[in-house]
N, C-alpha and C positions, 0 to 999 in steps of 0.2 A: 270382369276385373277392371277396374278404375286405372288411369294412369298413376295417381297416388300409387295404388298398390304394387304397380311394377316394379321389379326390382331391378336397379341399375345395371346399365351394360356394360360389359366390359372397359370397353373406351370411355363411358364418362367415368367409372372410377379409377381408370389410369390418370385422366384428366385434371380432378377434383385430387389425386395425390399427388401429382404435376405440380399442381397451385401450391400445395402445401407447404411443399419442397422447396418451391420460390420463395414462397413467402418465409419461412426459416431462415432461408440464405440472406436473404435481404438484411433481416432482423438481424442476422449474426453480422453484418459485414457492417452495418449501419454508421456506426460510429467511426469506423475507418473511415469511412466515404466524407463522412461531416469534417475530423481532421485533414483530408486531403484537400476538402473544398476552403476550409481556414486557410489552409497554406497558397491555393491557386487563387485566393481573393486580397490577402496580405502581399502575394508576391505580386499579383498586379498593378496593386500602391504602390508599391515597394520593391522594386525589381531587384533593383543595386543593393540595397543595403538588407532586405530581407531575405531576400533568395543566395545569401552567399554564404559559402561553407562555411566560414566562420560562425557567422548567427548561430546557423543550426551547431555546430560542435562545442556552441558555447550553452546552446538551449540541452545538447544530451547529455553532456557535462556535469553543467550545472545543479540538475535536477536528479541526477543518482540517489540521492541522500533521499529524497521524495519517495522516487521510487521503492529504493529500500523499504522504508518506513510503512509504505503503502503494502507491497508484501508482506510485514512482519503481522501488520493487524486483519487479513483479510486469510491469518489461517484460522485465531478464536470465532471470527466471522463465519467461518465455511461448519465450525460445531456449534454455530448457535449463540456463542456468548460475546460481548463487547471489550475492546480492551483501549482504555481509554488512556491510558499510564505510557502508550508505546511513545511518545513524544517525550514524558519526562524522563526513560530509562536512556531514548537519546541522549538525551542531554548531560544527564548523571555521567553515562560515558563518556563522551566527549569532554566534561571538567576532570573526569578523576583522570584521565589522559594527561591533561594540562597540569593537573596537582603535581601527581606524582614523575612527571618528565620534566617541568619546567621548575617546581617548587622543589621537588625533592630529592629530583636529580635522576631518576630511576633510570635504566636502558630503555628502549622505547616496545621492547617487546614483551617486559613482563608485565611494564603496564596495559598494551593492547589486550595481556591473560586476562587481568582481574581487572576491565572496561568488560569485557563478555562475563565474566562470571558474576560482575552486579547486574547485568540483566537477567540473568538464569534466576539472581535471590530473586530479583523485585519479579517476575512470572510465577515463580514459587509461592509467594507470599499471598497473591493474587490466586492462586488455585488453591489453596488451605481456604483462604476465608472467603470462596466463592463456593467450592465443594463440600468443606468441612461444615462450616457454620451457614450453608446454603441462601444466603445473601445476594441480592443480583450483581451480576458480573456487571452492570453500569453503576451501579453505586460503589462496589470494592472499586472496582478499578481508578475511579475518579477521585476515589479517597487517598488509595494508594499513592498515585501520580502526585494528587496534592501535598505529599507527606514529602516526596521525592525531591520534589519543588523547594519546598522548605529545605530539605540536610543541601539542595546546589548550593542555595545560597549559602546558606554557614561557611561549606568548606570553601568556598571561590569567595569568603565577604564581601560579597555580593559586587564582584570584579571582573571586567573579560584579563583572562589570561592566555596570552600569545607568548609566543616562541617555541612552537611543540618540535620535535626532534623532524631536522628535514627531508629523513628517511623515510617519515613518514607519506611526508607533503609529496615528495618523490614520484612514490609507487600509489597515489591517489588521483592527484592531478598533472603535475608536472610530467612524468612518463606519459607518451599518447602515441595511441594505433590508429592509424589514418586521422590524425587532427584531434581525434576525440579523447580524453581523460582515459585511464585506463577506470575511473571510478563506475562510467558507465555500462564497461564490458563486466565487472565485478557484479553489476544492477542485473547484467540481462541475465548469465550466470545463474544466478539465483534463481531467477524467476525459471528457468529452464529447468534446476531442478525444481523445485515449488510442484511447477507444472506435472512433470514428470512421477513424483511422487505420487501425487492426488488421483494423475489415472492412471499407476501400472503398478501400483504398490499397493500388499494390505493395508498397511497403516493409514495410505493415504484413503482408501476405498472406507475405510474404520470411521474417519472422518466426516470423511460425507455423508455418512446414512446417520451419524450421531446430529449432524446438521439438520436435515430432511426428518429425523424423527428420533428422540431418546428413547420412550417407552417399547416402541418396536425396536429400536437396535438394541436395548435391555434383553428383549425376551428372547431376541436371537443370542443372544453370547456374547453380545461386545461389551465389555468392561468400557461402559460410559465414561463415569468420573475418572477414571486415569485415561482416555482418550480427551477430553475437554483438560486436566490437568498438565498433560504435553502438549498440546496448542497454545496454554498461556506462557507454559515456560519457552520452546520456540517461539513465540512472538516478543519476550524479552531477549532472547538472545540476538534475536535478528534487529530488534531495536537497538540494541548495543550494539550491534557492528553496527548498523546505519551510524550511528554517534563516531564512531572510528572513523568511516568516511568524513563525517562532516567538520571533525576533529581536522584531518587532512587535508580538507578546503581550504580550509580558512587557516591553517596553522595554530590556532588559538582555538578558546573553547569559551562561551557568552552564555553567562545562566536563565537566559532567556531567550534568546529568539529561537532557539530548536525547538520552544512550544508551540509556534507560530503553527506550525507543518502538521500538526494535528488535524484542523478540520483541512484542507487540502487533502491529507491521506486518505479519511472518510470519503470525501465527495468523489474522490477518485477509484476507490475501493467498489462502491457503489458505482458510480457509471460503469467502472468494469467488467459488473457484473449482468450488462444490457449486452457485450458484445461475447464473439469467439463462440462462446458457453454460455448463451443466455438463460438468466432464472439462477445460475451461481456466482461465488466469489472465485473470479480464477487468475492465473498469474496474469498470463500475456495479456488479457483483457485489462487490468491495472493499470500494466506497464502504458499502454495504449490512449488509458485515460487520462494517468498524468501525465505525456507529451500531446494530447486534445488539449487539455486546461493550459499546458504552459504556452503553448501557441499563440492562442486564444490573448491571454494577458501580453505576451510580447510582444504581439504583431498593435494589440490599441494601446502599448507603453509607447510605440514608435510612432504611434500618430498621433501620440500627443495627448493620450488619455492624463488623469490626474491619478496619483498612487493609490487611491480610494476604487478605482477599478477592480484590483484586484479582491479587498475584501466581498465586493460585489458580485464577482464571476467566482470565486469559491464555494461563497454562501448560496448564492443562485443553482449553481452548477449540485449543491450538495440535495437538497429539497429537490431537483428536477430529476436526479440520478436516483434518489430515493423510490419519486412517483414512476418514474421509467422501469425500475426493477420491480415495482409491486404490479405495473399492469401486464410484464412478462409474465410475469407469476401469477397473473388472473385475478389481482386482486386479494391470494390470500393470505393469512395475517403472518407474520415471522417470527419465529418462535424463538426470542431472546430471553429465555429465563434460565 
């Protein structure tokens, strides 16, 4: 018998599963490791003004509405299909907020009702003519969202509208738990359930494998098309509330820059999906991604970057996140139809 032929010893396959094991943990933790070192290389520039609570409770603040948004699109993400619309149902929300509270007088809670239930139509409309009329989920979506785009403008004639109800503003930003917005703890929240959902619940577990394969979760019994049709419409609902938060940012609501957050959401969705749980789309890994990227841009806004930075490190970060998730994944192809 040849040494070839011998079959391994115990110890080295305890060994060679040893490596394995590291090398997983590495992979999972990877991304944390790289936003820690942003933070210990920014705070050494930066000691005073970058290392202190403020910065950061203005950087976890800030970015809730991110986050949100990042969450809302990485559940159509986890079955497979793309939902490109999640930034203009922001938006939509956040003016009919402003319409109906500052234009039309409303209480400020029945319009936050019907700010969630125009996201529920526009995810609806989006799974009809994705499912029914089997159309790719990247082209309805971006159709959709464009349509979206158009009725912001009509109803805002094409206007930032401020003065939203300050009960709002309140219990968004104003209210803070140790320094921080309470919009933030509303962000983690979520993601907690999100998270939760995806590994201790059927519905969530229905999800995943519609993701990982349709034909096989067909044959086993999972009702595809209405599991991908609740992912779109949860991904408008949760865009709609993101549009509420950002409503309560800003007090006012702008028919435009809530589209800004679109590709940011993607790139962050996607690198997300290199950490925690790598090879998926999962909460905490999101959340993680967009407090890496907004680091990133605020610590070289502080030295002096030009505002051009930012489209740089979104767009960069989105193409790098993309290639990072596919070589998780071995390279094989993603199955968005």
């Amino acid at each position: 018998m040849t040494t070839l032929d011998m079959p391994a010893t115990p110890d080295a396959t305890a060994k060679a599963s040893s490596t394995i094991r590291w090398k997983k943990e590495v992979e999972r933790f990877a991304l944390v490791a790289a936003w820690l070192t942003l933070v210990i290389l920014f705070g050494t520039l930066m000691p005073e003004s970058f290392l202190s609570w403020r910065n950061f409770s203005t950087m976890f603040g800030s970015q809730a509405v991110l986050v949100v948004l990042t969450l809302a699109i990485i559940i159509p993400l986890t079955s497979g299909d793309f939902d490109l619309s999640g930034a203009s149902a922001l938006t939509l929300s956040a003016m009919l907020i402003a319409v109906l509270n500052v234009k039309l007088g409303w209480p400020i809670f029945p319009t936050l009702v019907v700010a969630l239930i125009s996201g529920v139509l526009i995810g609806a409309v989006n799974a009809v003519f994705v499912l029914y009329f089997r159309i790719h989920s990247l082209i309805v979506t971006l159709g959709v969202g464009t349509f979206v785009n158009g009725a912001i403008l009509w109803i805002s004639d094409s206007q930032t509208i401020s003065g939203v109800s300050m009960g709002l503003v309140e219990w968004v930003i104003i209210n803070r738990l140790f320094g921080v917005p309470l919009a933030f703890y509303y962000a983690l929240l979520l993601a907690a359930v999100i998270w939760y959902a995806l590994e201790y619940t059927i519905p969530g577990r229905k999800l995943l494998f519609v993701g990982r394969g349709r034909e096989v979760s067909r044959l086993n019994g999972i009702p595809v098309d209405r599991v991908r049709a609740t992912s779109f419409i949860l991904s408008g609902l949760i865009s709609a509330f993101a549009g509420m938060l950002y409503a309560g940012m800003t007090g006012s609501a702008d028919p435009l820059s809530g589209l800004n957050l679109l590709l940011p959401a993607f790139a962050a969705a996607f690198l997300g999906a290199t950490t925690l749980s790598p090879g998926r789309f999962n909460a905490f890994g999101a959340v993680i991604a967009v407090y890496f990227l907004v680091t990133g841009i605020t610590g070289l806004t502080m030295l002096g970057a030009k505002a051009y930075v930012q489209n740089l490190f979104y767009g960069g970060a989105l193409v790098i996140a993309v290639s990072l998730s596919q070589l998780v994944r071995n390279r094989q192809p993603q199955d968005f139809s």
